[in-house]
Biopython code that builds the backbone (N, CA, C, O; Angstrom):
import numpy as np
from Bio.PDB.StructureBuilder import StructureBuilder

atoms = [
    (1, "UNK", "N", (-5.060, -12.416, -6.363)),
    (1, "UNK", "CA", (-4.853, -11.244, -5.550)),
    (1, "UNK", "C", (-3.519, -10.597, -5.939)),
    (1, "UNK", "O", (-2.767, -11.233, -6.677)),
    (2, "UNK", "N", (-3.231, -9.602, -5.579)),
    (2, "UNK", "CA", (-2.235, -8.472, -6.468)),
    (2, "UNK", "C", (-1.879, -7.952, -5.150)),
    (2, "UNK", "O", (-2.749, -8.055, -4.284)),
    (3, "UNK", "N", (-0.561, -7.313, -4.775)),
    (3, "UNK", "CA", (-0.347, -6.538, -3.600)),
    (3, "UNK", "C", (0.193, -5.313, -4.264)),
    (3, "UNK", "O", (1.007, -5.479, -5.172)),
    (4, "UNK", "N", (-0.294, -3.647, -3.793)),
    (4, "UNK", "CA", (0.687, -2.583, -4.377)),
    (4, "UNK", "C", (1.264, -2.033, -3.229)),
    (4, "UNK", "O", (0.723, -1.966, -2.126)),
    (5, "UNK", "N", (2.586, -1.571, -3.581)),
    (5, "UNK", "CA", (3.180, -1.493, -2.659)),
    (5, "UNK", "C", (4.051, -0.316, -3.449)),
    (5, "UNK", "O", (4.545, -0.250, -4.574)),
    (6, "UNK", "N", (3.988, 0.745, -2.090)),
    (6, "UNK", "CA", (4.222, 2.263, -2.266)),
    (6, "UNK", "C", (5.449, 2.866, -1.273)),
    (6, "UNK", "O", (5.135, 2.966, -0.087)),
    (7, "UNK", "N", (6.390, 3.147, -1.529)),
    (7, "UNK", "CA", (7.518, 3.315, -0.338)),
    (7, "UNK", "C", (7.806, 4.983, -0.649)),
    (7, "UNK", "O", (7.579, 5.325, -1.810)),
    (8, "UNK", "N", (8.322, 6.125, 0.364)),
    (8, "UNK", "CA", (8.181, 7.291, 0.382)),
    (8, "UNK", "C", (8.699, 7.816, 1.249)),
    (8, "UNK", "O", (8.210, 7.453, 2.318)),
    (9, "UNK", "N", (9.645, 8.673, 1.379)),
    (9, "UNK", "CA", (10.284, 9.467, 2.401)),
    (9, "UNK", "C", (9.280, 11.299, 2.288)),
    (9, "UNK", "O", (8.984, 11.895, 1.253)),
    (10, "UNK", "N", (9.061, 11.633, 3.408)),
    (10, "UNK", "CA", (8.464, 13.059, 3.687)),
    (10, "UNK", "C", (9.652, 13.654, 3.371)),
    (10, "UNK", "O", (10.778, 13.179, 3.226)),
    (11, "UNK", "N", (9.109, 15.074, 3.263)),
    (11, "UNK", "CA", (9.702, 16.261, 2.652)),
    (11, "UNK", "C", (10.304, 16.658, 3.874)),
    (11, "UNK", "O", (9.719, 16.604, 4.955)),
    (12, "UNK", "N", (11.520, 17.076, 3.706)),
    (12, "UNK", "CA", (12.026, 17.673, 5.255)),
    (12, "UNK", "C", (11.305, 18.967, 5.480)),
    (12, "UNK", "O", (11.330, 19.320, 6.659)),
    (13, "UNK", "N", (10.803, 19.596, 4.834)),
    (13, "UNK", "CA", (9.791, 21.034, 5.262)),
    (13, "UNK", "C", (7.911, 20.899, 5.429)),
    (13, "UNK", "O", (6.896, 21.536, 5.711)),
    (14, "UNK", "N", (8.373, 19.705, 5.055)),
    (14, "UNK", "CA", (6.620, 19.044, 5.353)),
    (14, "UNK", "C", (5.501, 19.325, 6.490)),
    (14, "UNK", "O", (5.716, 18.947, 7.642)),
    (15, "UNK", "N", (4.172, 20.069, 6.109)),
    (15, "UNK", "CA", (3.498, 20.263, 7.054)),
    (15, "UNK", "C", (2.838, 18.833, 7.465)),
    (15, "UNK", "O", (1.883, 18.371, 6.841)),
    (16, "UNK", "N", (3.413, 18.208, 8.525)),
    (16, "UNK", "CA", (2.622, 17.251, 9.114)),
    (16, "UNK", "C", (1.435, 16.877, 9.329)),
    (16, "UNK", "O", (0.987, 15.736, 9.214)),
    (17, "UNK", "N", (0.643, 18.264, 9.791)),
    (17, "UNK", "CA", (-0.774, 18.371, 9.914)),
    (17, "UNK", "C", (-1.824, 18.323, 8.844)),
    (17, "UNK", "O", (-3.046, 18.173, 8.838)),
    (18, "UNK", "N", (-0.640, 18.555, 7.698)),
    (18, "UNK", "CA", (-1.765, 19.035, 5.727)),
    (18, "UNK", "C", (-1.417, 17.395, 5.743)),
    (18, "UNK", "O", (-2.342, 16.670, 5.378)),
    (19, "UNK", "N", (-0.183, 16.757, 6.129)),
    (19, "UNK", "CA", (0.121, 14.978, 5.583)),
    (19, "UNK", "C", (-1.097, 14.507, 6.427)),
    (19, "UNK", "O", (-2.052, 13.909, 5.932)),
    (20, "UNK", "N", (-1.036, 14.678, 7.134)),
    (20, "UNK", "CA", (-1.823, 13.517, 8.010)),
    (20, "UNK", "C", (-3.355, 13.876, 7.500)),
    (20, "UNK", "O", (-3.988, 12.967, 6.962)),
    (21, "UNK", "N", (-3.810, 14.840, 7.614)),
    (21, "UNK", "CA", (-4.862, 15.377, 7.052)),
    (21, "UNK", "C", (-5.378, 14.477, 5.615)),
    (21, "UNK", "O", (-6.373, 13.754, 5.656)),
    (22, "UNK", "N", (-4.626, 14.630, 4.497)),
    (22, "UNK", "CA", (-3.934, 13.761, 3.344)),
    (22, "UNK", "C", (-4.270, 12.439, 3.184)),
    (22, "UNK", "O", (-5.036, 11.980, 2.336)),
    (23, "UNK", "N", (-3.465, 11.651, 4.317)),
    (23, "UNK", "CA", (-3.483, 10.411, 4.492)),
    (23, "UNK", "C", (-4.942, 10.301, 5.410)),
    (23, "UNK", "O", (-5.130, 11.386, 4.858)),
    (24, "UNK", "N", (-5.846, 10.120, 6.047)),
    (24, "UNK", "CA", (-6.406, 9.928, 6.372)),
    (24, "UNK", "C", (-7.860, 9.845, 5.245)),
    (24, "UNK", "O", (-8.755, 9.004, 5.160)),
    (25, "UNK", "N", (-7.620, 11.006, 4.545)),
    (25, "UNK", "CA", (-8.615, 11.095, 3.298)),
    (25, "UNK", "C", (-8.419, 10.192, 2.472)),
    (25, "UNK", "O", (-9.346, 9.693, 1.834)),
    (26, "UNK", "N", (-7.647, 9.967, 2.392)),
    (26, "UNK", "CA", (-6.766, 9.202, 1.295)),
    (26, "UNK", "C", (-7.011, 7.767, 1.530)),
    (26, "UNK", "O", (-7.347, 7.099, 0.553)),
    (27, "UNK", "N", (-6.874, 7.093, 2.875)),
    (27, "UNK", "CA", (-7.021, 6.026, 3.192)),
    (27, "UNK", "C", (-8.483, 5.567, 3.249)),
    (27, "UNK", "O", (-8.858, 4.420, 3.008)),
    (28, "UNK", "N", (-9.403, 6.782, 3.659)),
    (28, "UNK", "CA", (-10.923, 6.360, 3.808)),
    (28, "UNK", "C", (-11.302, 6.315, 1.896)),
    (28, "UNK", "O", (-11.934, 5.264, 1.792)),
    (29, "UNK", "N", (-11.210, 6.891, 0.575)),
    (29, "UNK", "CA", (-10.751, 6.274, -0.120)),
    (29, "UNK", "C", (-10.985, 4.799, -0.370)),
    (29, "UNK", "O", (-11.948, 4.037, -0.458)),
    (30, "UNK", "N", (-9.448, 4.734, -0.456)),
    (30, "UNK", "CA", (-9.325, 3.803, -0.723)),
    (30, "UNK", "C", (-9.872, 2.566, -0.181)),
    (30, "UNK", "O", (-9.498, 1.489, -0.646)),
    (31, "UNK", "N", (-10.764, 2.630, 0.804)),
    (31, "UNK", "CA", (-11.274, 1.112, 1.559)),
    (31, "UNK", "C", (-12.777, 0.913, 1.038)),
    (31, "UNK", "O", (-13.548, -0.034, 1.189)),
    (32, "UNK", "N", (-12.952, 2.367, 0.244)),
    (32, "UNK", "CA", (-14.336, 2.554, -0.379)),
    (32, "UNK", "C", (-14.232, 1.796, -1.596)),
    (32, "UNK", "O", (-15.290, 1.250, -1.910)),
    (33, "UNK", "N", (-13.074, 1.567, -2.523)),
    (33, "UNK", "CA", (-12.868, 0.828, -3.583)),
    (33, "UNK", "C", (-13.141, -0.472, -3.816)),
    (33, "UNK", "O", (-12.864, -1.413, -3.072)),
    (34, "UNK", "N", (-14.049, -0.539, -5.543)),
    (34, "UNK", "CA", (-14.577, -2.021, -5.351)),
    (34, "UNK", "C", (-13.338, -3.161, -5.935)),
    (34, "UNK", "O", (-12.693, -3.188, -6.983)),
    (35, "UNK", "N", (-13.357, -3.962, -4.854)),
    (35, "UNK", "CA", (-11.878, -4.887, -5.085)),
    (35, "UNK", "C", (-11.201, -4.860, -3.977)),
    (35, "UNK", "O", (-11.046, -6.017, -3.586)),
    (36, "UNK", "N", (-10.617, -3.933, -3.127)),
    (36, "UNK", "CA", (-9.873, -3.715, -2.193)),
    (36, "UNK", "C", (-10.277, -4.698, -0.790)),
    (36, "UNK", "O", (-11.171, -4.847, 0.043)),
    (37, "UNK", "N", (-9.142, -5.151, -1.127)),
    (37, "UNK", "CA", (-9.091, -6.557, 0.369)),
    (37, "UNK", "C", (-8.154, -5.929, 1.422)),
    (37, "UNK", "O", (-7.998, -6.720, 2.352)),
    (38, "UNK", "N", (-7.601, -4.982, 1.559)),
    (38, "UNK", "CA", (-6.318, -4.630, 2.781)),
    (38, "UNK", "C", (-5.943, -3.061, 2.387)),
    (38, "UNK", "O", (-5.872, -2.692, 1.215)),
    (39, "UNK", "N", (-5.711, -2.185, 3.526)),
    (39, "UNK", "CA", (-4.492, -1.468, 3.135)),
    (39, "UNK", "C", (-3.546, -1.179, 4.577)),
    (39, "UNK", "O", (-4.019, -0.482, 5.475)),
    (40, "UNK", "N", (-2.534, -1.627, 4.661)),
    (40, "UNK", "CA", (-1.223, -1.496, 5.866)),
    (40, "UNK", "C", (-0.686, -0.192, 5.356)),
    (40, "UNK", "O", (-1.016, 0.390, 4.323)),
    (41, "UNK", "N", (0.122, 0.138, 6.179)),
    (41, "UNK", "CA", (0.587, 1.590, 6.313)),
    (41, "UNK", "C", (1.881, 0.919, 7.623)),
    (41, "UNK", "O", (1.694, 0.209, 8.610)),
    (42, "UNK", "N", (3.085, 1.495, 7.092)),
    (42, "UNK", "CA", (4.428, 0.587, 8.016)),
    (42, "UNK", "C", (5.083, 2.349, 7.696)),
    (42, "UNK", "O", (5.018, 3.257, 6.867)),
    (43, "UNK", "N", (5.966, 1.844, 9.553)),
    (43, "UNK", "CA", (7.409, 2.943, 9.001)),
    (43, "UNK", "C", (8.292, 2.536, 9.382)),
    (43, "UNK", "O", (8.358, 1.835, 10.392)),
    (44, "UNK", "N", (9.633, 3.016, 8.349)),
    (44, "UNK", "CA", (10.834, 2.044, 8.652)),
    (44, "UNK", "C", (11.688, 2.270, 10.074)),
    (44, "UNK", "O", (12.217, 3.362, 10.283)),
    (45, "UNK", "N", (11.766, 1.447, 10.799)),
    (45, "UNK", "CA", (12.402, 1.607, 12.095)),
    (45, "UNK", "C", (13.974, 1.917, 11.482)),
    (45, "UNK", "O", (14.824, 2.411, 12.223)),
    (46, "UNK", "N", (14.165, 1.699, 10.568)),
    (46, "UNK", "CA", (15.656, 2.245, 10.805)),
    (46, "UNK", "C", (16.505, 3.013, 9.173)),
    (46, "UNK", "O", (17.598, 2.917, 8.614)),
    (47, "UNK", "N", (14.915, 3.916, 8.902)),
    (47, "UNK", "CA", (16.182, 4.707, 7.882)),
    (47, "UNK", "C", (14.718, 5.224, 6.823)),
    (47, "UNK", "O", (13.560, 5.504, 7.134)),
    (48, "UNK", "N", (15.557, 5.172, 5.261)),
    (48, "UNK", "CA", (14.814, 5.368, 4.431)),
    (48, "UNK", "C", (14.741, 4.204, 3.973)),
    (48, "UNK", "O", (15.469, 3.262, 4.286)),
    (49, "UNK", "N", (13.278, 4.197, 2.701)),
    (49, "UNK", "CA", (12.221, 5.146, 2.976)),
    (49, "UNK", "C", (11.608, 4.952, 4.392)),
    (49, "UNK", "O", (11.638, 4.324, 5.450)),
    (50, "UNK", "N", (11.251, 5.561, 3.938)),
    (50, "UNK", "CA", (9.789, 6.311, 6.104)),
    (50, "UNK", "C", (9.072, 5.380, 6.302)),
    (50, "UNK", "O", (8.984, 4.634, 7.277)),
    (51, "UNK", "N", (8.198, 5.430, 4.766)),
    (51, "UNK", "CA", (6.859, 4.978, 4.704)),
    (51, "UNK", "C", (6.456, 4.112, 3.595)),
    (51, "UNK", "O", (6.601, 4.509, 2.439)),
    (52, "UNK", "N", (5.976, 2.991, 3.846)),
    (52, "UNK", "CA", (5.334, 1.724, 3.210)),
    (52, "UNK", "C", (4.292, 1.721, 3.609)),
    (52, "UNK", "O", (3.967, 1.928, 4.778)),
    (53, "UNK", "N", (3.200, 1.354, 2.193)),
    (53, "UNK", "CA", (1.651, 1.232, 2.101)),
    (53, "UNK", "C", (1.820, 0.192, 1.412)),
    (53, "UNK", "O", (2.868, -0.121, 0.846)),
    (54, "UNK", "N", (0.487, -0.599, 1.415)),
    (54, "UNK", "CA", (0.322, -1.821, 1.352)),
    (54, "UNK", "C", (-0.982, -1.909, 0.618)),
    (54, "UNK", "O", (-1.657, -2.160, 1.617)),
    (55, "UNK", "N", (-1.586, -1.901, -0.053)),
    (55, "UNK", "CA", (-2.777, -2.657, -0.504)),
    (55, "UNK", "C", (-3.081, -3.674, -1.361)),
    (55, "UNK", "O", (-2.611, -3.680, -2.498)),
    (56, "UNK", "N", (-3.947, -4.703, -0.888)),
    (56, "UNK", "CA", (-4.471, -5.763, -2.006)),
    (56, "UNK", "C", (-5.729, -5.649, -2.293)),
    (56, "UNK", "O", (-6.603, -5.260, -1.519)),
    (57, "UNK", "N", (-5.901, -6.073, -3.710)),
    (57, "UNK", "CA", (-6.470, -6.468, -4.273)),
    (57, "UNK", "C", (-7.231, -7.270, -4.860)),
    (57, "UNK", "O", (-6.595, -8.171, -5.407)),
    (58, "UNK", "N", (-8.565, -7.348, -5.013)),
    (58, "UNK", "CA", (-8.989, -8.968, -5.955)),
    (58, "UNK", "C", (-8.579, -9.077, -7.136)),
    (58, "UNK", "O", (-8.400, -10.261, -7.420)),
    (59, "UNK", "N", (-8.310, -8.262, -8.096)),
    (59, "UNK", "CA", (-7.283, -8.723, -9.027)),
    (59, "UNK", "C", (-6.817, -7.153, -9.692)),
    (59, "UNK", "O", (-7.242, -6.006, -9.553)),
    (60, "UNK", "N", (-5.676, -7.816, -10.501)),
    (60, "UNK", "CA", (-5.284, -6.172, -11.581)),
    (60, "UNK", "C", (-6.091, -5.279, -12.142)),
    (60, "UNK", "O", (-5.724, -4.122, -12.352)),
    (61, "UNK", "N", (-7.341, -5.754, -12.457)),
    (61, "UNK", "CA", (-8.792, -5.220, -13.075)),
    (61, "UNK", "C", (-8.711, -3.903, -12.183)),
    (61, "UNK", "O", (-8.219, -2.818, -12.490)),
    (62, "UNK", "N", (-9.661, -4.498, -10.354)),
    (62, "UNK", "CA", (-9.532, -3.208, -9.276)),
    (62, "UNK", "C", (-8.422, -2.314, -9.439)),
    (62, "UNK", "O", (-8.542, -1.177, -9.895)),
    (63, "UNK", "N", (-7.386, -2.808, -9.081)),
    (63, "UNK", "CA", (-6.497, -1.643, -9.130)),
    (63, "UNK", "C", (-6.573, -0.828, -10.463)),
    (63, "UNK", "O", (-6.600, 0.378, -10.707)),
    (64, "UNK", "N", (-6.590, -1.715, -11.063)),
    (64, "UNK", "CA", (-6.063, -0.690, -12.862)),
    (64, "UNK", "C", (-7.707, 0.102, -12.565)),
    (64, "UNK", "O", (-7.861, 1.253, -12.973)),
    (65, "UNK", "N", (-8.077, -0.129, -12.332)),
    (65, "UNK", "CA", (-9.675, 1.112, -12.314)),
    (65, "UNK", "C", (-9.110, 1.975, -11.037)),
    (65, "UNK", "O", (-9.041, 3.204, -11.024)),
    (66, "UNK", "N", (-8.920, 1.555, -10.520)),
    (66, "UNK", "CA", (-8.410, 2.832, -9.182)),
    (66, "UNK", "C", (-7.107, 3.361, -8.883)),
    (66, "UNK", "O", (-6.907, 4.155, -7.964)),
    (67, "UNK", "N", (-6.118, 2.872, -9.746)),
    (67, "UNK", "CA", (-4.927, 3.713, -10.428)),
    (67, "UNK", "C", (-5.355, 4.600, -11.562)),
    (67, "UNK", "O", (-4.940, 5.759, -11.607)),
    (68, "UNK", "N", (-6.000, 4.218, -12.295)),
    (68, "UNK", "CA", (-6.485, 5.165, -13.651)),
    (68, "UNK", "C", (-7.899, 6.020, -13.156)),
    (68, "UNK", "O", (-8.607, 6.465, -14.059)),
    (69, "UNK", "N", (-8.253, 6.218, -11.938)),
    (69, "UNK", "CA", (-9.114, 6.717, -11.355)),
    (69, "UNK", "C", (-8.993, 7.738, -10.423)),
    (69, "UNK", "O", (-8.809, 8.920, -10.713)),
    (70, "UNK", "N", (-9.130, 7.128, -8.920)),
    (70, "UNK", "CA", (-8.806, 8.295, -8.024)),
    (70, "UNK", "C", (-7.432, 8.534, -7.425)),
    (70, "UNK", "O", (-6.995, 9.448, -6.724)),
    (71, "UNK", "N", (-6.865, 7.388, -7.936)),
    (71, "UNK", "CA", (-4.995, 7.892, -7.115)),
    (71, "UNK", "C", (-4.704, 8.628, -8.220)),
    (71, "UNK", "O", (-3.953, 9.517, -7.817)),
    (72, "UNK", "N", (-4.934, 8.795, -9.762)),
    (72, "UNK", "CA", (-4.242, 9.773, -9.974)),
    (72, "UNK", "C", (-3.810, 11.137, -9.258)),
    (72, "UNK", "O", (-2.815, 11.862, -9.226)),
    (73, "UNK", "N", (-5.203, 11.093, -8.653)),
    (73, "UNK", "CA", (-4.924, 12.779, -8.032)),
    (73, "UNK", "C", (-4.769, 12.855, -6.439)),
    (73, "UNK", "O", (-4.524, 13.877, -5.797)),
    (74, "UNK", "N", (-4.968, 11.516, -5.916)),
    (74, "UNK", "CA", (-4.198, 11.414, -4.756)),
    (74, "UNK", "C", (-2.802, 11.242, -5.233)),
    (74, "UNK", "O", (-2.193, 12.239, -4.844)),
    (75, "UNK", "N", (-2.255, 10.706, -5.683)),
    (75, "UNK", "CA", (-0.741, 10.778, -5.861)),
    (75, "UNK", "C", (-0.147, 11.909, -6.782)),
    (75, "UNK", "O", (1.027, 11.928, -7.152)),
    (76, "UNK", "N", (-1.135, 12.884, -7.118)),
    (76, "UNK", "CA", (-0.203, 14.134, -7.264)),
    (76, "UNK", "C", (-0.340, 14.679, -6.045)),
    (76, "UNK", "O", (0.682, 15.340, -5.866)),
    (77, "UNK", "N", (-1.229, 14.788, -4.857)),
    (77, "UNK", "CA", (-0.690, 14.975, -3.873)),
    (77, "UNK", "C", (-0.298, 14.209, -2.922)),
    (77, "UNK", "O", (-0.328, 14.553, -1.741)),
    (78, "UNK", "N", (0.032, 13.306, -3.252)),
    (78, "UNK", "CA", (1.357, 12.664, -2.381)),
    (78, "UNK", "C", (2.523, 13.736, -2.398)),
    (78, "UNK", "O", (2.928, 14.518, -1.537)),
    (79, "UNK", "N", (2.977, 13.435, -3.926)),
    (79, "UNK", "CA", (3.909, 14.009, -3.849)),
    (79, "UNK", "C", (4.164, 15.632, -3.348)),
    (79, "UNK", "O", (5.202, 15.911, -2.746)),
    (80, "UNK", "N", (3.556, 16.249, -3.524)),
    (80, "UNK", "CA", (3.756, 17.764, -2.552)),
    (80, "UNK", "C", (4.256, 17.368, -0.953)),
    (80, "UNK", "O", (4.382, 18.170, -0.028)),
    (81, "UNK", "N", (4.484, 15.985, -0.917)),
    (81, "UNK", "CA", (4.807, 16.038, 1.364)),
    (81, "UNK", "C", (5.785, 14.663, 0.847)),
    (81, "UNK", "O", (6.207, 13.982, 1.782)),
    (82, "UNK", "N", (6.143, 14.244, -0.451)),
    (82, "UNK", "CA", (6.739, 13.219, -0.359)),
    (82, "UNK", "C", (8.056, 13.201, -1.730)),
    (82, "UNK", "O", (7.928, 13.593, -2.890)),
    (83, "UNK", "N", (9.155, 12.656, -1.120)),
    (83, "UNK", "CA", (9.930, 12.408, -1.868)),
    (83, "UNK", "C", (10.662, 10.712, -1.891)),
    (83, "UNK", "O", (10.592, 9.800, -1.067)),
    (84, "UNK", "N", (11.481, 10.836, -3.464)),
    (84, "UNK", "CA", (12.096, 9.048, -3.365)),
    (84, "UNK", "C", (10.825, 8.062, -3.394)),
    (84, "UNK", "O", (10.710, 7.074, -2.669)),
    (85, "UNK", "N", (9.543, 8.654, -4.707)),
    (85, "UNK", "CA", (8.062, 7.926, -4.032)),
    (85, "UNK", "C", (8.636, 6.551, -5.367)),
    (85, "UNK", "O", (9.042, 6.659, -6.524)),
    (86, "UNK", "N", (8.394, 5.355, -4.458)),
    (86, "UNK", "CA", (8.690, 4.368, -5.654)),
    (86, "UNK", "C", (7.317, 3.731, -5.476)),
    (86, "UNK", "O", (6.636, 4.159, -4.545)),
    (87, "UNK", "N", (6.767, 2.657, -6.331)),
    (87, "UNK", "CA", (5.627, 1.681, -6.292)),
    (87, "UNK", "C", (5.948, 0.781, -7.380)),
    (87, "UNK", "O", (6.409, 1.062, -8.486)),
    (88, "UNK", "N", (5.587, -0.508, -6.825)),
    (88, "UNK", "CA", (6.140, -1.729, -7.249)),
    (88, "UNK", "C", (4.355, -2.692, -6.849)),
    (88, "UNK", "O", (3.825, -2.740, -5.739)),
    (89, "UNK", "N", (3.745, -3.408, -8.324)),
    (89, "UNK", "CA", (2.788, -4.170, -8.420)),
    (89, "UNK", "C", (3.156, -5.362, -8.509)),
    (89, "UNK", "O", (3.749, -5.869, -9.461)),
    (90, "UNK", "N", (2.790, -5.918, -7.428)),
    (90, "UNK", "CA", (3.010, -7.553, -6.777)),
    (90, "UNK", "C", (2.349, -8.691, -7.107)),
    (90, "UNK", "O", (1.344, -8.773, -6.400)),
    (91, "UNK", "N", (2.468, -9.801, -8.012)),
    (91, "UNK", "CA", (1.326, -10.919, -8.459)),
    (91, "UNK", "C", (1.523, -12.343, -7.366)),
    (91, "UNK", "O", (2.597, -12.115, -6.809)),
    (92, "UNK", "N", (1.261, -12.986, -7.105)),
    (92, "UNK", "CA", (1.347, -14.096, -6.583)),
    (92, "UNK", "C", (1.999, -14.979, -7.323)),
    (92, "UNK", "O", (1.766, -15.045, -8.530)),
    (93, "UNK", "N", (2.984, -15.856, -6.675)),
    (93, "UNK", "CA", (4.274, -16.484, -7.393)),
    (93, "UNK", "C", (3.709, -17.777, -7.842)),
    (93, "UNK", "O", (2.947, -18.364, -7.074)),
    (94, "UNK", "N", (3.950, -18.209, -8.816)),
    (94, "UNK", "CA", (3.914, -19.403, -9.291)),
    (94, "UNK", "C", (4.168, -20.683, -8.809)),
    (94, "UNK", "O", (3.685, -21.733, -9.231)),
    (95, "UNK", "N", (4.860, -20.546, -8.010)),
    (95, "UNK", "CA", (5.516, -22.047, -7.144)),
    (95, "UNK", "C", (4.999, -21.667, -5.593)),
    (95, "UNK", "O", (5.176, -22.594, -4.803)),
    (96, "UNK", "N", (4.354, -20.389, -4.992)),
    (96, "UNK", "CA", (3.884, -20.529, -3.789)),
    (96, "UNK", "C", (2.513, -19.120, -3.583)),
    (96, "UNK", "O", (2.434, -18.009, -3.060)),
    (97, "UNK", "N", (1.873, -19.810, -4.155)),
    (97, "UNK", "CA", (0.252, -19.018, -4.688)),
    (97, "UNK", "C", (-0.191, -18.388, -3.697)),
    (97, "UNK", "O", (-1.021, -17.490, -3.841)),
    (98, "UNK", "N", (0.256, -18.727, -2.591)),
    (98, "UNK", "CA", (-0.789, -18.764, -1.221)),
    (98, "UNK", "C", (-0.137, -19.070, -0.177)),
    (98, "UNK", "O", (0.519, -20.106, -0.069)),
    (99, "UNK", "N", (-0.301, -17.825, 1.072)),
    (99, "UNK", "CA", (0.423, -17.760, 2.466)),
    (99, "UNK", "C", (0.921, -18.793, 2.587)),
    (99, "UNK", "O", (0.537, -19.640, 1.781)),
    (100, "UNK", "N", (1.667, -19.097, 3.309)),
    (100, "UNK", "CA", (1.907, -20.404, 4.191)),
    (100, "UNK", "C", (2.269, -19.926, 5.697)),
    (100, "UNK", "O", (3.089, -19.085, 6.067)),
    (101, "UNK", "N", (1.341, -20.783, 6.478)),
    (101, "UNK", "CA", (1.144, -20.096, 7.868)),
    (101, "UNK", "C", (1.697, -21.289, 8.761)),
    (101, "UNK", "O", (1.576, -22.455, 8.386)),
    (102, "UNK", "N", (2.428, -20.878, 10.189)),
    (102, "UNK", "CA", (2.620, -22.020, 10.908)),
    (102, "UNK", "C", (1.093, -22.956, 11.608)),
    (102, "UNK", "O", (0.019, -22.431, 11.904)),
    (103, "UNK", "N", (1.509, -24.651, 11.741)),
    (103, "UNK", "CA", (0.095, -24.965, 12.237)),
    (103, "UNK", "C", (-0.194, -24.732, 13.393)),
    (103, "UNK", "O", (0.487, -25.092, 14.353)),
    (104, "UNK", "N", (-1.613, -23.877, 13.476)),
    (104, "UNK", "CA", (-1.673, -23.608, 14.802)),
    (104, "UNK", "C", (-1.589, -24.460, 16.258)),
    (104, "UNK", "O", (-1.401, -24.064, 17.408)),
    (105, "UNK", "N", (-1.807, -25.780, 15.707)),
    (105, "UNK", "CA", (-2.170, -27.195, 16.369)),
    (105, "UNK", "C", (-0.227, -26.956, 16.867)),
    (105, "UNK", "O", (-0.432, -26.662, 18.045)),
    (106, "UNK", "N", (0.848, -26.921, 16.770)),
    (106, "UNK", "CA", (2.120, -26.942, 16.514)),
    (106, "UNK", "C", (2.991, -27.929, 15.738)),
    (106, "UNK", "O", (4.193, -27.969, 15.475)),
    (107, "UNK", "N", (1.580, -28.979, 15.376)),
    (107, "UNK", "CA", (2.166, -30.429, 14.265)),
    (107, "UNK", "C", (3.107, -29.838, 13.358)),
    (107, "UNK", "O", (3.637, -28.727, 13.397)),
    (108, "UNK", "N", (3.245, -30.966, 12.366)),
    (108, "UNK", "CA", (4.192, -30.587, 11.373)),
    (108, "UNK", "C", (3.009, -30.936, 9.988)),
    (108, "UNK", "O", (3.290, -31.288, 8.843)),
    (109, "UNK", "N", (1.867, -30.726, 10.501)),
    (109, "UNK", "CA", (1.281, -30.457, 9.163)),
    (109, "UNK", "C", (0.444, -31.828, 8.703)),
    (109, "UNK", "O", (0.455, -32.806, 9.451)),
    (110, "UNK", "N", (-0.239, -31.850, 7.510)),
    (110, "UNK", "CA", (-0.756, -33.132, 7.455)),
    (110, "UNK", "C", (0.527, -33.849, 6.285)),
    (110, "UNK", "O", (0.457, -35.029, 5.940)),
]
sb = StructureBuilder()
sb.init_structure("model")
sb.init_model(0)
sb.init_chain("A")
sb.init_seg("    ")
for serial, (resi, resn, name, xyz) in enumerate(atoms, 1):
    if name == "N":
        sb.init_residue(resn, " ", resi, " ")
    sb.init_atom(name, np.array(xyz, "f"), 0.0, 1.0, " ", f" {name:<3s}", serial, name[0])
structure = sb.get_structure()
C-alpha cells in the first residue's frame, strides 16, 4: 500500500463555491479509481498549509495510472483556488510494514 499525500493553502481571492464545487467532483473521482483504498481530507488547526488529502492505494501501479490519468487535469485545476501545492508519495517502511494499533483487550499484547 502507498499513501499520497497533497498539502495546499487556498488562494486569498478564491471563489469558495467554484472550490468546493471542485473538490467534491474531484473526490467522487477519485473513489471511482481501480486501486483506491481511502481518501481523508484534514485542515490545519493552526496555520499553513490549510489543506491535507490523503489517499491510499493498493500499490504504485493504481496511482501511477491515475496520476498519469485523471489528476492530471484535476490538478491543473487545483491549482487555479490553490497555492504552496506540495505532494509527497509514501511507501511503507521497512522495519514497520504495518499499523500498529493499541490492544483492544488493554493487555500488553501476546
Amino acid at each position: 500500500m502507498i499513501e499520497v499525500t497533497n498539502t495546499y493553502d487556498l488562494r486569498p481571492d478564491v471563489n469558495l463555491e467554484s472550490y468546493a464545487e471542485w473538490a467534491r467532483k474531484t473526490s467522487e473521482t477519485i473513489r471511482q479509481q481501480p486501486g483506491v483504498l481511502e481518501l481523508r481530507a484534514n485542515r490545519n488547526m493552526l496555520g499553513s498549509p490549510q489543506i491535507r488529502t490523503t489517499t491510499c492505494w493498493n500499490s504504485m501501479t493504481d496511482w501511477a495510472a491515475f496520476a498519469d490519468g485523471p489528476w492530471r487535469t484535476m490538478e491543473q485545476e487545483l491549482r487555479t483556488f490553490a497555492t504552496n501545492f506540495k505532494a509527497e508519495v509514501w511507501g511503507p517502511s521497512p522495519l514497520l510494514p504495518t499499523p500498529l494499533r493499541p490492544d483492544p483487550t488493554g493487555g500488553a499484547g501476546a
